[in-house]
C-alpha positions, -999 to 999 in steps of 0.1 A, spaced: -68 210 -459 -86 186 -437 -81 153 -425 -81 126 -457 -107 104 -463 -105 67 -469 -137 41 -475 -145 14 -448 -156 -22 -454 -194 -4 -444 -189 18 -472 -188 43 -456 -157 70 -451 -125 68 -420 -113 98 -416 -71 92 -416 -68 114 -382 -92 94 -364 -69 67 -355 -45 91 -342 -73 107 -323 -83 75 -303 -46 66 -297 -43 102 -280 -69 97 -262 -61 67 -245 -23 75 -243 -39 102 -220 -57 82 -200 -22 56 -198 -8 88 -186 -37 101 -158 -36 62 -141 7 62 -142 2 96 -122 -24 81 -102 -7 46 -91 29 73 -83 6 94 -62 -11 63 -41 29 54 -40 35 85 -18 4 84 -1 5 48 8 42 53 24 35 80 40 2 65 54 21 46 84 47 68 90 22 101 96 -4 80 113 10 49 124 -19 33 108 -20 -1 86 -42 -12 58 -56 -46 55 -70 -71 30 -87 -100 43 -58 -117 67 -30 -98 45 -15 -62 60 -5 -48 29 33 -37 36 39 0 31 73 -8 11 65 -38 -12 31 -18 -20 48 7 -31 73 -13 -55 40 -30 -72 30 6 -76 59 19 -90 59 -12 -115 24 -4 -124 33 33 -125 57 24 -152 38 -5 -169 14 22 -177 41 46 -190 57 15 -215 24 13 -225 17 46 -234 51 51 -256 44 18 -276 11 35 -281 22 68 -297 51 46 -314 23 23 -328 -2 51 -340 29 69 -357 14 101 -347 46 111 -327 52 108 -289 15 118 -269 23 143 -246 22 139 -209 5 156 -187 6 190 -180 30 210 -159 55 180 -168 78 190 -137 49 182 -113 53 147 -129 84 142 -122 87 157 -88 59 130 -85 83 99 -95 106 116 -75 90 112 -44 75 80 -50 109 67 -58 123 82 -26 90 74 -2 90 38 -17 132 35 -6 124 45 32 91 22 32 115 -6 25 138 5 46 118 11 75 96 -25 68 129 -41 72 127 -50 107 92 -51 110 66 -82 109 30 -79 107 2 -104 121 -38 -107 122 -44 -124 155 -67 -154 156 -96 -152 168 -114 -121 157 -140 -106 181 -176 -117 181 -187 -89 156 -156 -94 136 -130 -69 147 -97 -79 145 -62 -74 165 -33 -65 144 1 -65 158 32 -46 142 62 -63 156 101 -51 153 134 -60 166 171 -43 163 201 -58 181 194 -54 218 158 -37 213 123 -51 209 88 -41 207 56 -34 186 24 -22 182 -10 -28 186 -35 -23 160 -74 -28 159 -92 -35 128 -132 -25 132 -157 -48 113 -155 -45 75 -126 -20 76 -97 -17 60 -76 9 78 -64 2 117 -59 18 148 -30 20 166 -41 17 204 -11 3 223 22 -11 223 45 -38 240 81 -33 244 108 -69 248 140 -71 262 171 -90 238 152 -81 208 127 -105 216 93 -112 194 69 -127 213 39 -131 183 69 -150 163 76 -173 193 44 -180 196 44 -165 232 9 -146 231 -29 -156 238 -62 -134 227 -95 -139 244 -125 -123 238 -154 -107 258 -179 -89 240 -160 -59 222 -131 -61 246 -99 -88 240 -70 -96 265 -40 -101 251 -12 -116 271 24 -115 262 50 -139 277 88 -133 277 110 -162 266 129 -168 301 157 -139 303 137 -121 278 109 -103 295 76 -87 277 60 -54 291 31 -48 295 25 -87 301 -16 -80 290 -33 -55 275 -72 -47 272 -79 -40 238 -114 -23 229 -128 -23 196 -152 10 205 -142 41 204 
């Protein structure tokens, strides 16, 4: 037998399935962006550790580990959805996507990538340097401390990008941070900056300055 029919306010006919169909449909959808947001979980984790490169919004470096939380949350916002969805349309539970285990190997690793993110972002402070250069590039510093050691990273952000490149790094004595004391100048000529470091007292910087090209 086929699907029942029922008249709509049009006059016309719903068929009773119909409903059903439109929740499936959507519930699969739901299901394609939760895999989506787990998998830019993993990639965006992984993004600085295999590359050492940072991505950035406006002034804002978007931290590796709290991106990947919001992305997790949205992962699983999507999911809650999608369950109060087939609960709602009384259809039984929509299916997820097919193989299932290469879903959750996905939350696996997402989980898992997310935890060292955070772990690793721990120590680490990020900073887009005022001014930018005369066509817009900008310097981006990653900075970190541990007990007794100190250092960072340089980054440089081209005109209207997003993702960085790492092209030099600074290392501090005491676990010192320069760009948080406030210790640092950036001047600009043409497409090349200097940036000069200075060590609080006991606490020296190397290298002191750095030529920083946005070419290439």
């Amino acid at each position: 037998m086929g699907d029942e029919a029922s008249p709509d306010r049009s006059g016309g006919t719903t068929t009773v399935g119909e409903p059903q169909d439109r929740a499936a449909q959507v519930g699969r959808r739901l299901g394609r962006g939760a895999a989506t947001s787990l998998a830019a979980a993993v990639a965006f984790s992984v993004l600085g550790v295999t590359t050492g490169r940072l991505v950035v919004v406006g002034d804002v470096v978007m931290r590796p580990g709290p991106t990947g939380v919001v992305l997790l949350g949205l992962a699983a916002a999507l999911g809650a959805a999608r369950v109060a969805l087939a609960r709602r349309a009384g259809g039984g539970p929509v299916p997820w996507p097919r193989p299932r285990t290469r879903l959750v190997l996905l939350t696996v690793a997402a989980i898992g990538a997310t935890g060292l993110a955070l772990l690793g972002d721990v120590p680490a402070s990020y900073r887009v340097l005022a001014p930018p250069g005369p066509d817009g590039c900008r310097v981006v510093v990653e900075e970190r401390s541990f007990l007794l050691a100190g250092g960072g990273t340089v980054h440089v952000l081209p005109p209207y990008a997003v993702l960085t490149r790492p092209v030099g790094r600074y290392d501090a004595d005491d676990g010192y941070r320069p760009f948080a004391a406030g210790s640092w100048s950036l001047t600009w000529r043409d497409e090349t900056a200097t940036l000069h470091l200075s060590g609080g007292g006991a606490d020296p910087v190397w290298p002191r300055d750095q030529q920083v090209s946005c070419s290439g």
